[in-house]
N, C-alpha and C positions, 0 to 999 in steps of 0.2 A: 615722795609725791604720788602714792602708789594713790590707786581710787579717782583721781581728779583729772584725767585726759576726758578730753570734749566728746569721742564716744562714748563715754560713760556717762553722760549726762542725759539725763530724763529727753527722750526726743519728740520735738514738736516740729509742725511744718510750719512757714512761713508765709502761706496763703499765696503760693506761686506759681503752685504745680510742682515744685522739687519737692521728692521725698527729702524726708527729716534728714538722711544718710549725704545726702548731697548738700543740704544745707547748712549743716554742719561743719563739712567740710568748706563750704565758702566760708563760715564765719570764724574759722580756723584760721583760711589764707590771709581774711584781710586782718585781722588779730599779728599774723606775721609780719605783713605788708607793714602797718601803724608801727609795729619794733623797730623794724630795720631804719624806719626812717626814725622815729626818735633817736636811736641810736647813733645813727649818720651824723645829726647834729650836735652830737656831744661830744662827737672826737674828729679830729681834723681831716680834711678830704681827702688827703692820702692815705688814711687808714680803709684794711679791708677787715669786713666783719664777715667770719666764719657762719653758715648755717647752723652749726653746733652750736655756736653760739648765740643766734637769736629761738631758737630751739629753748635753751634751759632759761633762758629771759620770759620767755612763753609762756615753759610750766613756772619759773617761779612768778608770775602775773596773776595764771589759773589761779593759783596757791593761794595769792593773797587774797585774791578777788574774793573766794572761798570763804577764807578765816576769818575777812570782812562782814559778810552780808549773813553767815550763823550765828557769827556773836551778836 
């Protein structure tokens, strides 16, 4: 999944005042944020989900999103 992390991607500001660097990184967290809770609801309440593990959920989503919107 080499190439396709969020700071490698073309950066634009968000008309907020946050530099692109910051905004990015918000649109990273809530990007996390939206997994975890998908995830939550897919497997039973006593399950705990690894940050590693919403992590490669992450980049395999970048991935798709990617292979999607070039073809």
């Amino acid at each position: 999944m080499e190439g396709l992390s969020p700071e490698s991607s073309t950066s634009c500001s968000h008309g907020n005042g946050v530099d692109s660097g910051d905004a990015q990184e918000h649109d990273r967290l809530l990007l996390t944020v939206g997994i975890g809770r998908i995830m939550r609801k897919a497997f039973p309440e006593n399950v705990k989900i690894s940050r590693e593990a919403k992590d490669f959920m992450q980049e395999c989503i970048i991935e798709f999103i990617s292979f999607v919107t070039i073809k």
